[in-house]
C-alpha positions as CSV (number, residue, x, y, z in Angstrom):
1,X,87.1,108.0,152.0
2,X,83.6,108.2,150.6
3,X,83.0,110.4,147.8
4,X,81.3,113.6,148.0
5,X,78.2,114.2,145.2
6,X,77.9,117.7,146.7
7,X,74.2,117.4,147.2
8,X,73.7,117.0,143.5
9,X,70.1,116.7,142.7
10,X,69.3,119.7,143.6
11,X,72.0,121.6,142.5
12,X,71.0,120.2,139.0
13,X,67.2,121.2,139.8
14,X,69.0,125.1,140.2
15,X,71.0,124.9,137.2
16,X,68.0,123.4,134.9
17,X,66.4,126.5,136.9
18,X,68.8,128.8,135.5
19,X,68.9,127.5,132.3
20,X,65.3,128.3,131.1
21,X,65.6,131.3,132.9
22,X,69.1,132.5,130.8
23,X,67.8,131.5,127.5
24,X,64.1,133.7,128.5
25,X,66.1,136.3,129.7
26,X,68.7,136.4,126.6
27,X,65.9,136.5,124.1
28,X,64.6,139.1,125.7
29,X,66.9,141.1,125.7
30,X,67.8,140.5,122.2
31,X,64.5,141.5,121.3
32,X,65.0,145.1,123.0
33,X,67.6,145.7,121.4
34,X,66.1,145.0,118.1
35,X,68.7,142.1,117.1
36,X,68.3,139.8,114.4
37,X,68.9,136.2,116.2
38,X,65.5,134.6,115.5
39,X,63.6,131.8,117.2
40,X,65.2,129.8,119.7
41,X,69.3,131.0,118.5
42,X,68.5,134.0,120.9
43,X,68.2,132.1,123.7
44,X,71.3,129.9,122.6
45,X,73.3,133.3,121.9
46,X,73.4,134.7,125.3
47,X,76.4,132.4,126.4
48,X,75.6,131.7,130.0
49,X,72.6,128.7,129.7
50,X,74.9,126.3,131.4
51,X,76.5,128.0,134.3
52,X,74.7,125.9,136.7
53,X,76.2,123.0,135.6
54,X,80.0,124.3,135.8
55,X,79.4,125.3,139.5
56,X,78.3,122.3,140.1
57,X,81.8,120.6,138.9
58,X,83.6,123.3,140.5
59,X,81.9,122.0,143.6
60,X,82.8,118.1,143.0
61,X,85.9,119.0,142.5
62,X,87.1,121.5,145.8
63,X,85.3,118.6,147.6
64,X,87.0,115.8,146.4
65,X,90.2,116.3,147.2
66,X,91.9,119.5,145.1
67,X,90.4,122.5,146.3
68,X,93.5,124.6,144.8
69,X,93.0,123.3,141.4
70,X,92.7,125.5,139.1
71,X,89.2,126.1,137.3
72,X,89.1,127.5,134.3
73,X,86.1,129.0,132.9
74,X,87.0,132.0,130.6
75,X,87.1,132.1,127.1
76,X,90.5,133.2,127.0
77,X,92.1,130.1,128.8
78,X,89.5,127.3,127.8
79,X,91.6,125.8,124.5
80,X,93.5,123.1,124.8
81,X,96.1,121.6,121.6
82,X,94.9,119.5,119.7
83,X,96.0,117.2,117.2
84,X,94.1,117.3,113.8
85,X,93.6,121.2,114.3
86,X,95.9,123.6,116.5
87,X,93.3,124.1,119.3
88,X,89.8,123.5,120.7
89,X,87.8,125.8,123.1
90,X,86.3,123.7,126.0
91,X,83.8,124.5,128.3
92,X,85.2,123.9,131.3
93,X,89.0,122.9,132.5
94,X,90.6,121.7,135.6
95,X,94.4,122.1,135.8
96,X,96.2,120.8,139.6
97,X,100.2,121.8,139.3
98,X,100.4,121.8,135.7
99,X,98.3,118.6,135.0
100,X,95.1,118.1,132.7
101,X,92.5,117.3,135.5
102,X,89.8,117.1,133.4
103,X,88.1,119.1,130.2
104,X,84.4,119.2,130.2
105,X,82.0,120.2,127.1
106,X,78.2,121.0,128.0
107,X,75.5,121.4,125.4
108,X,71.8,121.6,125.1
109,X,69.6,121.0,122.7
110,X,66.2,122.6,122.6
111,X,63.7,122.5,119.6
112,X,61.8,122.8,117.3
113,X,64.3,121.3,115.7
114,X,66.5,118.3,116.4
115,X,66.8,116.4,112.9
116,X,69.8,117.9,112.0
117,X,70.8,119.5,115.2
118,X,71.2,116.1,116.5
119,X,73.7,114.8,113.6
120,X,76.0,118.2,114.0
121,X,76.2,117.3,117.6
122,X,77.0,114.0,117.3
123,X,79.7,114.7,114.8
124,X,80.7,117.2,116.9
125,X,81.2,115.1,120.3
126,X,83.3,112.2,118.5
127,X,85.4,114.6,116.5
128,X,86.3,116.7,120.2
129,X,87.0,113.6,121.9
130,X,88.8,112.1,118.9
131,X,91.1,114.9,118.5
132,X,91.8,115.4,122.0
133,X,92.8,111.4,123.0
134,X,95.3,111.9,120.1
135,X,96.9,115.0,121.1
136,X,97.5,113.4,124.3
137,X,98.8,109.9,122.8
138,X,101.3,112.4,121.2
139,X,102.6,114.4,124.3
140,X,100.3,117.4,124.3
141,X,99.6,117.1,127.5
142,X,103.3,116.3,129.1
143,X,103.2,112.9,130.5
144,X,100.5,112.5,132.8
145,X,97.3,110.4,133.3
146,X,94.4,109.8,131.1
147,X,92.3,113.6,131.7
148,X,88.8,112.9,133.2
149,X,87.0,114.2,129.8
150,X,83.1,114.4,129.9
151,X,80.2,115.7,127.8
152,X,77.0,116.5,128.8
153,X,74.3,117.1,127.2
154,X,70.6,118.9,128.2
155,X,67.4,118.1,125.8
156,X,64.4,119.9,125.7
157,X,61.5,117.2,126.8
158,X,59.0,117.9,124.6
159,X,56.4,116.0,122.0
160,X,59.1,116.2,118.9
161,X,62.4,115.0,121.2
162,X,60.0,111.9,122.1
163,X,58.5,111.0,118.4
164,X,59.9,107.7,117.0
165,X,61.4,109.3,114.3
166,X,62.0,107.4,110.4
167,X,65.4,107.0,108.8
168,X,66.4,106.4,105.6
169,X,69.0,104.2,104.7
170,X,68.6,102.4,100.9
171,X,71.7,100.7,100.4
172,X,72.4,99.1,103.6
173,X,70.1,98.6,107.5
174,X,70.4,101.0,110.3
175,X,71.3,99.3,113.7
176,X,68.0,98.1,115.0
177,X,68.5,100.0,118.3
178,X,67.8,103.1,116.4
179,X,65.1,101.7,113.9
180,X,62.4,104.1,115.7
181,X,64.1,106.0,118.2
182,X,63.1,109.5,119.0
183,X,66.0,111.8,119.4
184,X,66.4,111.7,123.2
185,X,66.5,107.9,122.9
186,X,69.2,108.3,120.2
187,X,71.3,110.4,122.6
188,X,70.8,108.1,124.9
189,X,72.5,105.6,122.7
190,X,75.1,108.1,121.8
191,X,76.1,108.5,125.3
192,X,76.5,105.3,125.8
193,X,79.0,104.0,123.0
194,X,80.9,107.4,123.7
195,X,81.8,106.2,127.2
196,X,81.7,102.1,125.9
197,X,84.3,103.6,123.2
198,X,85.8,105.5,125.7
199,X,85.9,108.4,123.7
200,X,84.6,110.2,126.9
201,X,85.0,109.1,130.6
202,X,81.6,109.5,131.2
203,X,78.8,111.2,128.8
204,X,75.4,112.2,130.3
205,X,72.3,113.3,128.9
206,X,69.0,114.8,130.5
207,X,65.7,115.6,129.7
208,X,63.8,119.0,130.9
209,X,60.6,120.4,129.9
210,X,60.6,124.1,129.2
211,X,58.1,124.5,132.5
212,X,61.3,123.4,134.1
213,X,62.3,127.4,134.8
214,X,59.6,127.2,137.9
215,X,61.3,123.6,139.4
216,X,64.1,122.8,137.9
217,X,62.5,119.1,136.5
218,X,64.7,117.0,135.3
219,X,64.4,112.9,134.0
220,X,67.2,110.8,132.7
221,X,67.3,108.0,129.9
222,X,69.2,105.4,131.7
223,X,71.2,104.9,134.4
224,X,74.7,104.3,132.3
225,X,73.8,108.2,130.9
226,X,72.5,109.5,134.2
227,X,74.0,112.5,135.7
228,X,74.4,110.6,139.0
229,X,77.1,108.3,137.4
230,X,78.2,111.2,135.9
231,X,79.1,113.2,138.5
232,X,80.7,109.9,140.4
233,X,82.5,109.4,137.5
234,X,84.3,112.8,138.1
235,X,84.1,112.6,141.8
236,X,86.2,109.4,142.0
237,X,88.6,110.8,139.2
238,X,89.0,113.9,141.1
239,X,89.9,111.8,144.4
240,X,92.0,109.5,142.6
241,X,94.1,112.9,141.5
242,X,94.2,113.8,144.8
243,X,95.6,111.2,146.0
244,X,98.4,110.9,143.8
């Protein structure tokens, strides 16, 4: 049975779309209301920038084989144990008869600043994925399957994400791979020794301009971090859940 990519390009095309459009819209509003977020933390702030991408996994997955799954998406019932703190709040989790299906973190990254950004969410992504493949090596989960676990990650395309950017290391070299990489080449890189590492199942990144909001233009890095093998990734996990 062939896998079903639920028309994904341009479902990606309306959730990049919808994601310049939430973060407009959230500042905004933030503004009206005379709030203090500043700069580009009111767009971040209005907690729905990524919506688009979530449907589209809801899609991959009623069409791959478990369209009773459950899919949750609500603060309330997104934390899973883990195993170096009690819990972590995911983004997205898919549950089929009391089975981990799959947990999902999406994040976006939109300037003017990405020095340090870029370190927190590094950090971040191999802590998550760190603490979650212990907790299941240590019965969190029940015994079950490896989880489908995936990160994805939206950039702003601009000038600064493209800049070869200079480190600083006295005492010892960088890897030469990053000797000059601007920061969407870096998560680029990133993505790929998370899934090499298998910290993740699959990790995707994407690049979108902000004059995305009137067509949804997208590019990807490579075609290990591309959303395509992404979202066959989950497709074929899905299936292979489905068929158990």
């Amino acid at each position: 049975m062939a896998l079903n990519l639920c028309d994904f390009e341009n479902k990606t095309n309306a959730a990049i779309k919808a994601f310049w459009r939430s973060r407009d819209d959230a500042k905004r509003k933030q503004k009206a209301a005379g709030k203090s977020d500043q700069g580009e933390r009111a767009g971040v702030t209005g907690g729905k920038n990524m919506d688009g991408f979530s449907n589209l996994v809801i899609d991959l997955v009623k069409a791959n084989g478990l369209p009773q799954a459950e899919i949750h998406q609500k603060r309330a019932v997104l934390t899973l144990p883990g195993f170096f703190r009690p819990t972590k709040l995911w983004d997205l989790l898919v549950i089929d008869r009391g089975r981990l299906i799959a947990a999902l973190e999406f994040k976006s990254h939109v300037g003017p600043s990405f020095g340090n950004n870029f370190n927190n969410r590094t950090e971040e992504a191999i802590g998550t994925s760190h603490d979650l493949w212990t907790a299941y090596r240590e019965g969190a989960f029940g015994q079950q399957e490896r989880p489908f676990v995936g990160w994805l990650m939206v950039v702003e395309d601009a000038p600064e994400s493209r800049a070869p950017v200079r480190d600083s290391s006295p005492h010892f070299p960088v890897f030469p791979e990053f000797a000059g990489a601007s920061y969407l080449q870096r998560y680029d890189i990133l993505c790929q020794r998370l899934a090499k590492e298998q910290l993740y199942s699959s990790a995707a990144v994407i690049a979108t301009p902000r004059s995305a909001v009137a067509d949804g233009t997208y590019s990807e890095l490579s075609s290990m971090t591309g959303l395509r093998s992404f979202v066959a990734s989950l497709a074929g996990h899905i299936a292979a859940e489905a068929a158990r």
